[in-house]
N, C-alpha and C positions, 0 to 999 in steps of 0.2 A: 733360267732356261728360256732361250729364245723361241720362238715361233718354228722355226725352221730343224731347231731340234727338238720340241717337242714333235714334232709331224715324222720324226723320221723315226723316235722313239713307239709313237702310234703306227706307222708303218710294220714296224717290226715286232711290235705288240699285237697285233690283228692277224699276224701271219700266224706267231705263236697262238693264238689263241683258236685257231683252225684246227691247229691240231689236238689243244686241249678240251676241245668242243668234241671232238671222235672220241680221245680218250676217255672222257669224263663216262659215258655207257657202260663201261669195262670195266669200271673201279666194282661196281658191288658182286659182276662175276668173278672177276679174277679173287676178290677176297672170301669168296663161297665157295670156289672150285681148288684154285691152286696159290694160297696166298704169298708163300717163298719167293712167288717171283713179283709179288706186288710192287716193288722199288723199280720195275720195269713204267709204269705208270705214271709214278712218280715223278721218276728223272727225266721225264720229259720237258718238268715246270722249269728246268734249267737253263733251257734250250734260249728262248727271247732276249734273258738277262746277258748270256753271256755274246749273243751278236753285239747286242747294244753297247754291252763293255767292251767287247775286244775291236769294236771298230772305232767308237766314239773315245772313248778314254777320257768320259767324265763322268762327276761324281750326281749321282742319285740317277739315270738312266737303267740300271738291271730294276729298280722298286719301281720305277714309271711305266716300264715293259710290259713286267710281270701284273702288274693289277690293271694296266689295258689289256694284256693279255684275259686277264681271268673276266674282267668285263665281257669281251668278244667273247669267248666262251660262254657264259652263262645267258648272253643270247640264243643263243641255236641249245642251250643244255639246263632252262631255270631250275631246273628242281635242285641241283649241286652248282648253285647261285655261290653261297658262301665257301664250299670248297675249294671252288677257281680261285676267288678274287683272297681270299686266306692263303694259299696256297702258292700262290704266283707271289701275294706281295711277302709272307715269309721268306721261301726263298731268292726272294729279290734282295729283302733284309741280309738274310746271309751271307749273299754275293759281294754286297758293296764293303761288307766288313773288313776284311783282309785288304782291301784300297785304302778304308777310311784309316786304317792305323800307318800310311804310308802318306797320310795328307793326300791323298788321288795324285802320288808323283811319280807310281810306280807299279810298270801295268806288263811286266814279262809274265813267259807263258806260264810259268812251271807256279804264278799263285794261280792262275786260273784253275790248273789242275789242283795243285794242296787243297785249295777251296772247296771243291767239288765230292774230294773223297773224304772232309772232316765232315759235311753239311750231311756226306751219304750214311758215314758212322753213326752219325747223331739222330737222322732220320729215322734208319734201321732199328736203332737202339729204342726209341720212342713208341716206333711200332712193334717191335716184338712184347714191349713191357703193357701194349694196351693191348694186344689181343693177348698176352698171355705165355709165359715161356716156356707154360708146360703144351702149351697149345703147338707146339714143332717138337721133332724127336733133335736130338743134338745133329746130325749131319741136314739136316731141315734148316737149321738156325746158323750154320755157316756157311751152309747158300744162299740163302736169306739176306745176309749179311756182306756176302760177294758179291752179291745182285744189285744191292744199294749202294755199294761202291764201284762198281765197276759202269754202271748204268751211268748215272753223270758225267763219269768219269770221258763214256763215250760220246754222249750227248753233248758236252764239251770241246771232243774234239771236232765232231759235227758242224756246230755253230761258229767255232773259230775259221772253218774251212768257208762256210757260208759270207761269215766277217770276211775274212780276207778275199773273197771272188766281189762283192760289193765295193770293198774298196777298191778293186783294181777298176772300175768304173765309174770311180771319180764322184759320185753321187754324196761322200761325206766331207767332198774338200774341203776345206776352213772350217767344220765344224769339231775334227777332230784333237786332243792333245798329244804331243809326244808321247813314247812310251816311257823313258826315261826323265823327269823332269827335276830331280833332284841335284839341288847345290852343288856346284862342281867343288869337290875336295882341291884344296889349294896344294902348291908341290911340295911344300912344306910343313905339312899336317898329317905328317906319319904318325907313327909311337914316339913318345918322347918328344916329338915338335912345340913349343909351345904357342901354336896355331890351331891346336885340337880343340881345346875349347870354347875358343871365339864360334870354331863351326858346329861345336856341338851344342852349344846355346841357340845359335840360327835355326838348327833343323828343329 
């Protein structure tokens, strides 16, 4: 990671983390008051990861975001110091998952979304079994559960819009990679070719 994308990875780490500095006040009312919609909170930690990926489209950039992110935050917010910087660099972890099984060679939109709505299931699922499942009535815990998928899910398309207006201003030239970067399949490497496997040993 060169100097130039480390600064723009901080860039976009510090923004994020402005806002996870507001939110961070909210977490202990909203889980005293109306916790169902808590994954509203949450899926915000989404947000830095996926500029950084959808603009850059390199590997380890959403975990670099996210724990500058959570850093910046727990500036303006010490006392939930370790929930930022936990939180940002988990779901950074998350993010880059679904690339790293793709060798970082494959970065169309629709994993950005899968992504977002397995990390929201997993999320939800973690929270409702720590506060407790008797703790919501049944139509409580499929809001609960639509709220944490649907939340990144937004926050997601968010940030890619935000990606994409940044990149039309040229600011990530030569730092970024294709979106498609994987081996071109030869003409001859249908079913049955015996060119499939020389390619499928490559990938």
């Amino acid at each position: 990671m060169n100097t130039r994308l480390l600064l723009t990875c901080a860039a976009i780490g510090v923004g994020g983390g402005l806002v996870f500095a507001v939110t961070g006040y909210l977490h202990v009312v909203v889980l005293a008051t109306i916790p169902v919609v808590y994954g509203v909170l949450i899926g915000v930690y989404f947000f830095p990861g996926v500029v950084a990926q959808s603009l850059l489209r390199r590997p380890g950039v959403a975990v670099v975001t996210g724990v500058i992110a959570g850093l910046t935050a727990s500036a303006f917010n010490p006392t939930n110091v370790w929930r930022h910087i936990g939180t940002g660099l988990l779901i950074g972890l998350l993010q880059e998952l679904p690339f790293a099984l793709s060798r970082y060679r494959y970065w169309k939109a629709w994993v950005f979304y899968l992504a977002a709505a397995i990390a929201g299931v997993v999320f939800g699922g973690v929270v409702l079994i720590a506060l407790g499942v008797d703790h919501f009535a049944p139509v409580a815990e499929v809001v609960s559960i639509a709220v944490w998928v649907l939340t990144p899910l937004l926050v997601t398309w968010l940030a890619r819009l935000v990606a994409a207006g940044i990149d039309r201003t040229g600011a990530a030239r030569g730092l970024q990679h294709d979106i498609d970067r994987r081996p071109a399949r030869s003409p001859g490497s249908g079913a049955g070719s015996g060119s499939g496997l020389p390619r499928l040993a490559h990938t």
